[in-house]
C-alpha positions in Angstrom: -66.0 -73.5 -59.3 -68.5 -70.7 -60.3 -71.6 -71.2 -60.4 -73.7 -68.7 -63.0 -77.3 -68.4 -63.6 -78.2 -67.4 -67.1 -81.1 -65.5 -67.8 -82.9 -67.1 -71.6 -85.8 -66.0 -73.4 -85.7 -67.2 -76.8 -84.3 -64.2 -78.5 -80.8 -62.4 -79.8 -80.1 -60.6 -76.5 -79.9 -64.4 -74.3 -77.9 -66.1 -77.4 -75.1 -63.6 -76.9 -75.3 -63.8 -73.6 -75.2 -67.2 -73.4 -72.4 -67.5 -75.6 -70.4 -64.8 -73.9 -70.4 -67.0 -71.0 -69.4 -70.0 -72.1 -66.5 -68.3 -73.3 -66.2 -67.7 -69.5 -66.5 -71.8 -68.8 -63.8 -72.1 -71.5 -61.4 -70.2 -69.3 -62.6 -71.1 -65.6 -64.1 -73.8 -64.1 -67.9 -73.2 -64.1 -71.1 -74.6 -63.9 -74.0 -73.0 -65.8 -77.5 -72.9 -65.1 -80.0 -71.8 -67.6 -83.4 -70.1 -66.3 -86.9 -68.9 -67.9 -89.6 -67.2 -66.6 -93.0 -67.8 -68.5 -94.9 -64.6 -67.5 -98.9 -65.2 -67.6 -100.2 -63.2 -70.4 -102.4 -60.5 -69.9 -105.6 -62.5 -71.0 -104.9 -65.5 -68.3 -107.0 -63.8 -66.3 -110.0 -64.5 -68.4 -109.7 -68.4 -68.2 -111.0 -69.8 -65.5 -109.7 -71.8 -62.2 -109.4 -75.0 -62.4 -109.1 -77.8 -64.9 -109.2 -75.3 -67.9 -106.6 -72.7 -66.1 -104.2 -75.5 -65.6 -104.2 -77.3 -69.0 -103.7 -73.7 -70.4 -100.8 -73.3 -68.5 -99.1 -76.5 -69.1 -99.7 -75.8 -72.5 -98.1 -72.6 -72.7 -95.1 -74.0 -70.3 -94.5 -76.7 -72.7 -94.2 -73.9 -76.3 -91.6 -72.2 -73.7 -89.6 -74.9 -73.0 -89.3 -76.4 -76.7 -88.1 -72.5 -78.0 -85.4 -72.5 -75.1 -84.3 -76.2 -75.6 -83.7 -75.2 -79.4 -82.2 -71.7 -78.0 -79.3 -74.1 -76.0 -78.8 -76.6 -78.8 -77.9 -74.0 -81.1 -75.5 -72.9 -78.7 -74.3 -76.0 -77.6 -71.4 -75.9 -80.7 -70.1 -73.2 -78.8 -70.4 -74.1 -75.0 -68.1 -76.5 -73.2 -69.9 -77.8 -70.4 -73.7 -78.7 -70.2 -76.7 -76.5 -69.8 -80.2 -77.6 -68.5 -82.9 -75.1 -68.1 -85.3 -74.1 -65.2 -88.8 -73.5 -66.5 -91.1 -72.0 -64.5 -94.3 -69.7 -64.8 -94.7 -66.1 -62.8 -92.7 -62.9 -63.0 -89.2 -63.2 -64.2 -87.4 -60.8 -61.5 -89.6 -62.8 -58.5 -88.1 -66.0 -60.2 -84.3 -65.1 -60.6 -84.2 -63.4 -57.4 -85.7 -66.7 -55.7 -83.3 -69.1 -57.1 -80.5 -66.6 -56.6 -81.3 -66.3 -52.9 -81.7 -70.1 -53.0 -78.5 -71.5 -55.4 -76.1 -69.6 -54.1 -75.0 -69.0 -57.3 -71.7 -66.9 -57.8 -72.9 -64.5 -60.7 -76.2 -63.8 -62.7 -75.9 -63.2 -66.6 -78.9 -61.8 -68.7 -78.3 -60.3 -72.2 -79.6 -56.9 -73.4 -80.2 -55.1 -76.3 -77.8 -52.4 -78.1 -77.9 -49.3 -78.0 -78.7 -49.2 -74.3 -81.8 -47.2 -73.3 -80.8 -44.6 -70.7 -84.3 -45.2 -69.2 -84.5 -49.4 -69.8 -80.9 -49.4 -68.0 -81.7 -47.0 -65.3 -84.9 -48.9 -64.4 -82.9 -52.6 -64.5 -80.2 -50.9 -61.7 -83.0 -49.8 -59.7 -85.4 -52.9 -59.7 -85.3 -54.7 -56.8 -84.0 -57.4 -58.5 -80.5 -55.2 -58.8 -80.8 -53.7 -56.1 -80.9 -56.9 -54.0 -78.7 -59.2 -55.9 -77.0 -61.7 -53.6 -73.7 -61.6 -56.2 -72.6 -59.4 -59.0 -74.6 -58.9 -62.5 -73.3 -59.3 -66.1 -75.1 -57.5 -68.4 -74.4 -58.9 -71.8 -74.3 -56.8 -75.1 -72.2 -57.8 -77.5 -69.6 -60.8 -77.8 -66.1 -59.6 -77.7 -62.5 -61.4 -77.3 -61.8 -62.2 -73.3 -58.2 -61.1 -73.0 -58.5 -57.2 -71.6 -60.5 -56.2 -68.9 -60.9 -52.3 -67.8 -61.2 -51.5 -64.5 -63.5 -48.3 -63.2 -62.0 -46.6 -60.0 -64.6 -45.0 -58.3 -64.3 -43.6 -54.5 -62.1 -46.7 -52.5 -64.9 -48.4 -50.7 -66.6 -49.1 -53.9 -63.8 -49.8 -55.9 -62.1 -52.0 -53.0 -65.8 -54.2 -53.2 -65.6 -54.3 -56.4 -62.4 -55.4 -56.9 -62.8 -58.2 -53.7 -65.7 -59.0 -55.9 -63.6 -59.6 -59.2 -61.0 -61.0 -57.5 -63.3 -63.7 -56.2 -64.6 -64.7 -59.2 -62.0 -64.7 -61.8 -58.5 -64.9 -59.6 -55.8 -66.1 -62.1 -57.1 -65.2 -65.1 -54.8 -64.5 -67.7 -56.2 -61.2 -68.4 -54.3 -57.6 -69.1 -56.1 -55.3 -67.1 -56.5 -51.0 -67.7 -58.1 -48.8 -65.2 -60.0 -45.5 -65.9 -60.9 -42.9 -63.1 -64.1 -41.1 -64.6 -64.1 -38.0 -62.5 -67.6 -37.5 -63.0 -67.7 -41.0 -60.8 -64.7 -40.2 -58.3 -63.8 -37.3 -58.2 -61.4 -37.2 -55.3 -59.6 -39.6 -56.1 -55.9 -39.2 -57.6 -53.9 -41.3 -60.1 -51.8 -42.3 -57.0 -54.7 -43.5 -54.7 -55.9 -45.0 -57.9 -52.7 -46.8 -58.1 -52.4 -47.5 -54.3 -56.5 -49.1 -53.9 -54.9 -51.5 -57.3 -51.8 -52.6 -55.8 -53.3 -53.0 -52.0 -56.0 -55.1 -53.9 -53.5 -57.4 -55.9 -54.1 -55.8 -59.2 -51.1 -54.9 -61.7 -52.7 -52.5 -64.3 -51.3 -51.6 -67.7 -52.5 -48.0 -67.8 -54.7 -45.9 -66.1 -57.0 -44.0 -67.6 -58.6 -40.5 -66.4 -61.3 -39.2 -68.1 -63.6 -36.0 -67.6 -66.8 -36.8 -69.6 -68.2 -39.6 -71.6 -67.1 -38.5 -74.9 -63.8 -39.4 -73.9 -64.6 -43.1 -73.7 -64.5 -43.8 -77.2 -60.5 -43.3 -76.9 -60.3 -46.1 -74.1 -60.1 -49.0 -77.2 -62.4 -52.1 -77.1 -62.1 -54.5 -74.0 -64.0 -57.9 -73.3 -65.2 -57.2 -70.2 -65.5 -53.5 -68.0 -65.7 -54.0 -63.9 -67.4 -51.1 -62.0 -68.5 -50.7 -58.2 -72.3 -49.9 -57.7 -73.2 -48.2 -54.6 -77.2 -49.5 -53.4 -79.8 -46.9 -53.7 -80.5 -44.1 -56.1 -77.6 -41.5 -55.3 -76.0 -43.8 -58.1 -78.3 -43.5 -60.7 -77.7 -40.7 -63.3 -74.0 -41.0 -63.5 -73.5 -44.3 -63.7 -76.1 -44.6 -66.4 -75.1 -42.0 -68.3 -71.5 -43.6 -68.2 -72.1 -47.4 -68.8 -74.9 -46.6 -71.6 -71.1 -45.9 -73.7 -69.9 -48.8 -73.4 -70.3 -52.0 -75.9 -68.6 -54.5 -73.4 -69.9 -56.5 -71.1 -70.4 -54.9 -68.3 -70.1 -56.1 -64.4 -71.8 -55.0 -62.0 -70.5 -55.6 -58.4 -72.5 -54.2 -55.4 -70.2 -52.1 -52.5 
């Protein structure tokens, strides 16, 4: 079974998202946990300790949980298994990371608005919420039909993870799968390794692609869902957000 943790707010961004992956529990088996962060608003600090601190709170807590609970029942025509929310107060990143660390959850979903911000995505890959993630990330966009999947080959340690990763999650999946070799991302590495990391990894792949720069993506076609290794640290920032801000899929993120 996986086990995903959905990021909600009650906006657009989380009802794609959230629909996106239940068209994921349509396909696998998979359990789906909902979670909230109600972030203090600046002002809190101006109410005092206490009685009056804690009613304000609950308050708040309680106009939270009524927009999330409609936020799932609107989606709940379109969702196959159950969703019940975590609520909780405090910083959002502090809050997933916890129960992430906690759940042991196989994959954490959050929804995010198009056209991606090279400076809004390049600060979410370098939070430490990213950068520490226990499992890989999908970063929702737009909805779109689960039957291709394309495949970035980077250098073979990060593809090899990311593909492990894949692998792990969605193994007999009924999927066609591409690859595309973005030199700008891997530049050593030949059609043939390309090829040889796919088949040594279990992977039959359609076509693949090689590309030079990210005008060229817009040839690739529209897929449901594009897999990419992400190396830890900075030395991975400018490419790969100047790459994945071109796509419209869904995008996971799996950590070498």
């Amino acid at each position: 079974m996986i086990r995903a943790l959905v990021y909600v707010d009650p906006d657009l961004s989380s009802s794609i998202a959230l629909r996106y992956t239940c068209q994921l529990a349509g396909m696998f088996d998979m359990e789906i946990q909902a979670i909230h962060a109600h972030e203090p608003e600046a002002h809190a600090h101006m109410i005092h300790t206490g009685w009056a601190r804690r009613t304000w709170e609950k308050i708040q807590l309680e106009e939270s949980k009524k927009e999330i609970e409609q936020l799932l029942n609107a989606e709940k025509q379109y969702c196959p298994v159950s969703i019940q929310p975590i609520l909780v107060t405090g910083d959002p990143k502090k809050e997933i990371q916890e129960h992430l660390e906690k759940g042991g959850y196989d994959l954490f979903v959050e929804g995010i608005r198009r056209p991606l911000s090279p400076k809004s995505l390049s600060k979410k890959l370098q939070s430490s919420l990213y950068q520490s993630a226990p499992c890989p990330i999908l970063l929702v966009q737009n909805l779109s039909p689960l039957s291709k999947v394309l495949l970035v080959i980077r250098e073979r340690p990060t593809t090899k993870a990311m593909l492990s990763m894949f692998n792990s999650l969605f193994k007999g999946a009924k999927w066609s799968h591409s690859a595309v070799i973005p030199e700008f991302l891997a530049t050593s590495v030949s059609d043939k390794e390309a090829r040889e990391i796919l088949e040594e990894c279990g992977f039959d792949v359609e076509n693949v692609h090689r590309i030079k720069t990210t005008t060229e993506i817009a040839k690739l076609g529209d897929y449901g869902l594009v897999a990419i290794g992400v190396n830890r640290g900075k030395r991975d920032k400018e490419p790969l957000v100047e790459f994945v801000q071109h796509f419209p899929s869904p995008i996971l993120f799996c950590w070498a």
